[in-house]
N, C-alpha and C positions, 0 to 999 in steps of 0.2 A: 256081745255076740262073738264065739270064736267058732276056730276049727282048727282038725289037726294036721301038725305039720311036722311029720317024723313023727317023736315021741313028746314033742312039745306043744303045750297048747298055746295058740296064737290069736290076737285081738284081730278081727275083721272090722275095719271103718267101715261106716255106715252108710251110704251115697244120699246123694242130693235127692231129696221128696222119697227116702226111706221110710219116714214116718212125717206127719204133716197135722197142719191144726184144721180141727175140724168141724172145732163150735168154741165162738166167743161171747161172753156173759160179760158186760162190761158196766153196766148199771141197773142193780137190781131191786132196785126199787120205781114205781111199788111194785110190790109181790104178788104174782098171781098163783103162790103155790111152792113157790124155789124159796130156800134160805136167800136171806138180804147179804145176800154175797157176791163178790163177781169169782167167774171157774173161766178157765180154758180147758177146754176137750181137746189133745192130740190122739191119731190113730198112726196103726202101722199098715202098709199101705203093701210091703213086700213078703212075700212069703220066708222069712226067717226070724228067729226070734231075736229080739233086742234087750239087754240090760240098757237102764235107762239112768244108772247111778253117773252121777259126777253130770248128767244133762242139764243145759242152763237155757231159759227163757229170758231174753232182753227188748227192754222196749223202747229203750234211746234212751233210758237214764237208769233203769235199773236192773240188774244182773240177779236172777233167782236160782237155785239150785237144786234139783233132786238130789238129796245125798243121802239116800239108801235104796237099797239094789231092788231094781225091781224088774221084773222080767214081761218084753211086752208082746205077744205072741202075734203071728199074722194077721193081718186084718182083726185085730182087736182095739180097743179104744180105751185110753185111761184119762181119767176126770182128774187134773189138779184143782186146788184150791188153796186158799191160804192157811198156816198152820190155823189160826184159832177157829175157824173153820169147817175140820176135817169131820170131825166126829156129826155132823151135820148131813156130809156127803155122804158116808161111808154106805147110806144102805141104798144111792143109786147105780152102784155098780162099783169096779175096781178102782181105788182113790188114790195119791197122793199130794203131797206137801210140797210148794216151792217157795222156798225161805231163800233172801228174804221176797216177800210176793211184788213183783212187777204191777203194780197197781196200775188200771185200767183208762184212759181218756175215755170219758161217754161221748165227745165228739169223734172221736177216731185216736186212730195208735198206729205205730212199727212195733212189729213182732217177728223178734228172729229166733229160731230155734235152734241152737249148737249142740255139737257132739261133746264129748269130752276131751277129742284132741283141737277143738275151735271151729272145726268146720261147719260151714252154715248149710242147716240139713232142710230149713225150709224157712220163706221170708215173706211177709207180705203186710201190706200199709193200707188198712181199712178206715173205711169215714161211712159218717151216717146217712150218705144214700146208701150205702149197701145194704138198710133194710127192706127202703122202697118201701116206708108203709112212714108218714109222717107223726101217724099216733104212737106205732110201735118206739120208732126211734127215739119219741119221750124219756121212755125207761121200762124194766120189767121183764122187754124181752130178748131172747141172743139172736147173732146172726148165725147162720146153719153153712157148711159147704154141701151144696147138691150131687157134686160126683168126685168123688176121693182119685180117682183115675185120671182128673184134671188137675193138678198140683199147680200148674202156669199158670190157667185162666184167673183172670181176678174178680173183679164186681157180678161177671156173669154167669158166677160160682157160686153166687152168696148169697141171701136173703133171709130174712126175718122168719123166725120160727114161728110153725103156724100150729105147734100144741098148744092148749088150753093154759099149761102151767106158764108157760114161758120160754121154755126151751126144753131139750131132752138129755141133761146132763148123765154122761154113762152109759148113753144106750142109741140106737138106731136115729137116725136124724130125720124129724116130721117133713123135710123137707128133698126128697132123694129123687135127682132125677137125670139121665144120661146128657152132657152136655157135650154138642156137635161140636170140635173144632174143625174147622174146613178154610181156616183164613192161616197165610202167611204170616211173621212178624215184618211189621214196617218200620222204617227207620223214622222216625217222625222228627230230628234235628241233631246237629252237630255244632258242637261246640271247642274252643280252644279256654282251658282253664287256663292255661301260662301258656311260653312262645314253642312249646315242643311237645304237648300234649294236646291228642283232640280225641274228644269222648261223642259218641254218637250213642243215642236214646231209641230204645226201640221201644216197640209199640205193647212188646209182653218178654218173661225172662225167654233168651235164647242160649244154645249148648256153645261149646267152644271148638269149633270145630271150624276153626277159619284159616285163609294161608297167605301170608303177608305177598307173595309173587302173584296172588289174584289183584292186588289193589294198585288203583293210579291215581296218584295225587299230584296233578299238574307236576313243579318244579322240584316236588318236596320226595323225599325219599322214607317210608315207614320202618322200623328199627325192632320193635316189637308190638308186640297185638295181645290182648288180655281182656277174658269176662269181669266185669267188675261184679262181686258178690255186694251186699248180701241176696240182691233183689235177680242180680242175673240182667238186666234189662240192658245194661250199658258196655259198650265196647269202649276199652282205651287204645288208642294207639299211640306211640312215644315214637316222635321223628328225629332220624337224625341229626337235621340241625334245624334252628328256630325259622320260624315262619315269619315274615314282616309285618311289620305295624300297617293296619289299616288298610291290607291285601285281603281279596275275598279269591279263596283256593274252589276248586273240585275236587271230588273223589266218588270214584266211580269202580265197580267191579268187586265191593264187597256183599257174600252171601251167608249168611249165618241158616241157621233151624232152631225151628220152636220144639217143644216136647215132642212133639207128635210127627217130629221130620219134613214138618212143611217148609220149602225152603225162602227165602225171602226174595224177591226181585232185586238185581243187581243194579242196582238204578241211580243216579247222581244225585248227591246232595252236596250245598254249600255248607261252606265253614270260614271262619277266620277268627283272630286275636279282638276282644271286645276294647273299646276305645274310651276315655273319662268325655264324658257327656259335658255338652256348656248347654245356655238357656237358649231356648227353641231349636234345639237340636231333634228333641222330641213335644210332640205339641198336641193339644186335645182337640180331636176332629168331630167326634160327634157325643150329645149324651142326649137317654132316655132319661129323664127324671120323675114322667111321670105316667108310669105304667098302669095297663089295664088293672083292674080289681085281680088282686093274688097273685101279682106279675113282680119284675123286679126291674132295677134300673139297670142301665149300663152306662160303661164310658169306656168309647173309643179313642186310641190312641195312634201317632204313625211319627212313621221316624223319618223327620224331613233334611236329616245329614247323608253324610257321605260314609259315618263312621255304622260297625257293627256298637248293637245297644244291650247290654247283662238287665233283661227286664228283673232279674232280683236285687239291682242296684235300683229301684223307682219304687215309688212311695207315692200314694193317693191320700190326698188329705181335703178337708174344708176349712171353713171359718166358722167359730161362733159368736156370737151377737156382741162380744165384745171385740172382735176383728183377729182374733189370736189364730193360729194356728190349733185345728180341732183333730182329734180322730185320726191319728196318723197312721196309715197300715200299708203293711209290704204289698206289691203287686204281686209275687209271685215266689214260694219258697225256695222253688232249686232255678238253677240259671237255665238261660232260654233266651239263643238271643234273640233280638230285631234287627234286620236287616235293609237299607236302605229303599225307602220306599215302601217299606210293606205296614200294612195295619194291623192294630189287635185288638179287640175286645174283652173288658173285663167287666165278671159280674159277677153276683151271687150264686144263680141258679143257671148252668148251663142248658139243660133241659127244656128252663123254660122259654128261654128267648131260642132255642134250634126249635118249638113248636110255633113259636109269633112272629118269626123272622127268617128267610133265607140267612145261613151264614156260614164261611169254610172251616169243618172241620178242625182244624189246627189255625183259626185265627181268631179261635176264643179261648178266655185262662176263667179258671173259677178263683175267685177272691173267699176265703170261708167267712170274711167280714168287710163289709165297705163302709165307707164314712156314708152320711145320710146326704141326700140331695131331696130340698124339699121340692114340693109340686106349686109353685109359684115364682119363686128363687134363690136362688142359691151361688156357692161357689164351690168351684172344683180345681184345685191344685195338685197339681203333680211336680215327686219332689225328686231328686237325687239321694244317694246312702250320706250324705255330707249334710243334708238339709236345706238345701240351695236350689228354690224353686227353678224347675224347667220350663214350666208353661202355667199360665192362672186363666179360667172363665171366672168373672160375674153373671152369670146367665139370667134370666128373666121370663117368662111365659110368652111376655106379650112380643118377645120376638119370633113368635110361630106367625103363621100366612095367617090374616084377618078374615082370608075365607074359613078359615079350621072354625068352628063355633065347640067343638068338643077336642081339646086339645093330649084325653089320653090316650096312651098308646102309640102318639106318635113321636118321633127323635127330631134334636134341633142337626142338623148337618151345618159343618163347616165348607162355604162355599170354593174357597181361594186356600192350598195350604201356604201360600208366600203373602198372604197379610195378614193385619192384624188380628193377634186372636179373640181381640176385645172389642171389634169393630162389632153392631150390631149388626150393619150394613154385610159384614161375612159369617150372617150367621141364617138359614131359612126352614123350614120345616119338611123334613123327608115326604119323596113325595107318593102319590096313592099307589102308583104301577110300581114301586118296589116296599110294598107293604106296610110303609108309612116308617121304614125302618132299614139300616146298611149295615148293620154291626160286624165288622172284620172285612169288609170290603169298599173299594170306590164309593163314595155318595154317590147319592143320586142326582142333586143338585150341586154338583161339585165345578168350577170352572176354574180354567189353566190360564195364566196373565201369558201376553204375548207381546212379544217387542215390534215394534211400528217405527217406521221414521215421523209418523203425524205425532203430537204429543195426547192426542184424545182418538177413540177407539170404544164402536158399538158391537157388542158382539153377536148381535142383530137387529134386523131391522122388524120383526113381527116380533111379537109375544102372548101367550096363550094361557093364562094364569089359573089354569083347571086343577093342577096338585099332580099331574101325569109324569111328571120328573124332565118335562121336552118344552122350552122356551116359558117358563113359568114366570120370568124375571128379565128383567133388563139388566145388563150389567155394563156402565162407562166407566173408561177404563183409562186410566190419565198415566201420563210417564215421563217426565221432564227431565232434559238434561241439570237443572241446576234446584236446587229449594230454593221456598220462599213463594210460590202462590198462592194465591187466595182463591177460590172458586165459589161461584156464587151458581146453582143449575136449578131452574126452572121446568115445568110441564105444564105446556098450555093445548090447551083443545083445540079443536077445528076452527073454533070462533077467535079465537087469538085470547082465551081467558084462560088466566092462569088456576092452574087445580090444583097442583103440588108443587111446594116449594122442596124439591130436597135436599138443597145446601144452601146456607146462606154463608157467607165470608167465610166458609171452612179452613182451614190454615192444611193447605196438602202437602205430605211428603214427593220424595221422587218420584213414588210411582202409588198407585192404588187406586182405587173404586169406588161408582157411588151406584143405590141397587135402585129399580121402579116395578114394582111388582102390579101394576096397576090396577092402585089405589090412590084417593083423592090425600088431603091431610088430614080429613079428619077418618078414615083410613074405611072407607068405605070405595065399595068396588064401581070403579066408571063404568061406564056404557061403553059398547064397544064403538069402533072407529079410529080417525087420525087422528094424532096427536104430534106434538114440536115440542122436542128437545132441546132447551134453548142454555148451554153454557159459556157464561162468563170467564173467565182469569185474566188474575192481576196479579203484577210482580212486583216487589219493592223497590225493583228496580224504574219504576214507570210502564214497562211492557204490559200489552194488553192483546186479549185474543177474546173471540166469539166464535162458537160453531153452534148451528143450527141444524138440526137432525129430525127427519120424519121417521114416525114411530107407526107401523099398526098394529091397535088392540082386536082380539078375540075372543069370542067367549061359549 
């Protein structure tokens, strides 16, 4: 594209969403009509015309090139494909060749569209919900952009062609419809990659029209400020000087705009420097393992340190039958951190646990692959980028409540995060008033150890073992100054007979727990009524203690 200036003709750059992609053909097979090829359709989207010579499509590994001139007029549309190819294309409309061809992921891709002097004219990183049709996404058909006027928007842009053949390469898209933006960009997290860089994630690409004297950063002083391309989505800022280790900052007072000049709420978010993870730093608090019919698992995770956590440094694995290390896969591809005390959820299918589960927005991650968790038992390890397990479950079915008789669809919740993560005893079954299920937030059966000057501690006296997430369980709660006791705790009825043994010589740490959900031993539900708490300990030292505790059951 030029114009004149004097008597000399001059190249005019091409601005950002000048021209834009507008249908992706990524596995076309089988054929319902299209050559067994995959095509990218860009359009022009501005009113001037474009040579498109020396233009290059890249996908994260491969650089293709129009290299011959070809002229692409306003709101017109040109169909690439691969050179051997072409002559296939040519009679659905104006065609060319990009050598060598950026071959296609059928699960998803990054595609970035450069000018000839590098600039990134349009970017976006598709996966296969954006067809939203689970047949389609098989193979055969492309995904379509509904309104060329939306160049930011992303998935709610896009959808599976709904022509006959497969797609509409070359011509008008089966799929054309005005799409509303009416929403600001959110900042949805901030991160420090090193000690003087902090990159903040928005929610969709935003303009750069930002001014370093709007932003407050507690003690820390901003130096420059910069859109990160290709995608647009991320702000850098570079601080004067570094930030301290294992400091959690503010920053408050930055406003950006989306395409459409919506501007974003100036609103505070946390940041800080990510910190090397040791073992139970981060630990596994709840898992679905065995979901409704068509469902999928999950496994929640939370961070019981003090430090920030790089979830792209953690790895989700199991074991196989031979006890090895199985299935090892990243939690998460770009950084994101975890911050002290917060929970996250990881799954396969986002969708479908936000339809079977309350969960916050930003404290679920999609995994594109998980290791398998069978519906009986299983393990779930979580690892470090070094390999260096953080947290291990053995999990087991039958440590769901023995009133459950139909145990899918509901999650094991982790009761106590300061004990062990392999106690059975801290382990119970989500309960019905929170959908049988907490994924990215609090359990529902979750309880806090509390320090006492007594060494034992009921943290009630009634219990109610209905599934309603309110006094389902008894939880004794021991805390000794020194190791070394034995505890021996009994539950006898009204009548002075014993019903549940549930410790016998246990060897107790300093502190921890023993659970009465009230059930007998052979794990069938009492009758309601009183009952006596009757605990033992012994020390090796000779010391000995009993406490006696009246319990009521309800039902």
């Amino acid at each position: 594209m030029c114009y004149l200036f004097g008597n000399r003709l001059m190249a005019q750059e091409p601005k950002l969403y000048d021209v834009v992609f507008h249908e992706i053909f990524a596995d076309p097979s089988p054929s319902h009509g299209l050559p067994l090829s995959e095509y990218i359709e860009i359009r022009n989207t501005g009113n001037k015309e474009i040579d498109l010579k020396n233009w290059t499509i890249y996908n994260g590994s491969t650089s293709g090139k129009i290299s011959t001139s070809l002229i692409l007029k306003p709101d017109s549309i040109l169909l690439l494909s691969p050179s051997s190819f072409l002559s296939q294309f040519l009679s659905f409309g104006q065609t060319a060749t990009v050598t060598p061809w950026p071959t296609l992921n059928n699960e998803g891709d990054t595609l970035i569209l450069f000018s000839p002097s590098g600039a990134v004219i349009h970017a976006l990183a598709w996966n296969k919900e954006w067809y939203e049709n689970s047949l389609k996404e098989e193979g055969g058909w492309s995904i379509e952009m509904k309104d060329a006027s939306q160049p930011c928007a992303g998935k709610e842009n896009w959808l599976s062609s709904i022509d006959p053949m497969g797609g509409t390469p070359g011509t008008t898209n089966s799929i054309t419809e005005k799409i509303k933006d009416e929403s600001a960009p959110v900042l949805n997290f901030a991160y420090m990659p090193d000690s003087i860089t902090i990159i903040m994630v928005f929610s969709e690409p935003v303009i750069p029209n930002i001014f370093l004297k709007d932003i407050i950063i507690d003690d820390l002083l901003p130096k420059s400020i910069d859109v990160v391309p290709p995608f647009f989505n991320l702000v850098k800022i570079v601080l004067a000087k570094a930030a301290q280790k294992e400091a959690i900052y503010s920053l408050k007072g930055l406003i950006v705009s989306d395409c459409k000049q919506h501007k974003s709420d100036p609103g505070e978010i946390k940041f800080g420097r990510f910190s090397t993870i040791l073992p139970s730093d981060v630990i596994i608090n709840e898992i679905l393992f065995n979901p409704l019919a068509g469902g999928f698992d999950y496994v929640e995770i939370y961070n019981h340190s003090e430090k920030i956590v790089d979830l792209s440094s953690l790895y989700l694995s199991n074991r196989n039958s031979s006890g090895n290390l199985s299935s090892i896969l990243p939690v998460m591809p770009i950084r994101q951190p975890l911050f002290p005390g917060e929970f996250i959820a990881l799954t396969e299918d986002i969708n479908w646990i936000k339809k079977q589960y309350s969960v916050g927005e930003l404290n679920i991650v999609l995994m594109h692959d998980m290791p398998s968790f069978p519906d009986d038992n299983g393990t779930v390890i979580l690892l470090d980028n070094r390999g260096i397990a953080i947290d291990e479950l053995g999990y087991d079915e039958k440590w769901h409540s023995a009133l459950i008789h139909n145990r899918e669809g509901i999650s094991l919740e982790r009761i106590n995060v300061s004990s062990a993560t392999q106690d059975p005893y801290n382990w119970h079954s989500a309960s019905t008033s929170s959908g049988y299920g907490t994924p990215g937030y609090v359990n529902s059966q979750s309880s806090v150890s509390t320090t006492t000057s007594s060494p034992l501690m009921l943290n009630t006296n009634v219990i109610s073992p209905d599934m309603d997430g309110k006094d389902d369980f008894l939880i004794i709660q021991y805390h000794f100054t020194e190791p070394g006791y034995i505890a021996n705790v009994t539950v006898f009825d009204a009548n002075g007979n014993p019903v549940n043994y549930l410790a016998r010589n246990a060897l107790c740490g300093r502190e921890g727990f023993f659970r009465w959900d009230g059930m007998d031993d052979n794990h069938n539900a009492l009758a309601k009524g009183h009952y006596i708490i009757l605990t033992d300990l012994f020390h090796i030292n000779g010391t000995t203690k009993r406490f006696r505790n009246a319990i009521g059951l309800f039902r």
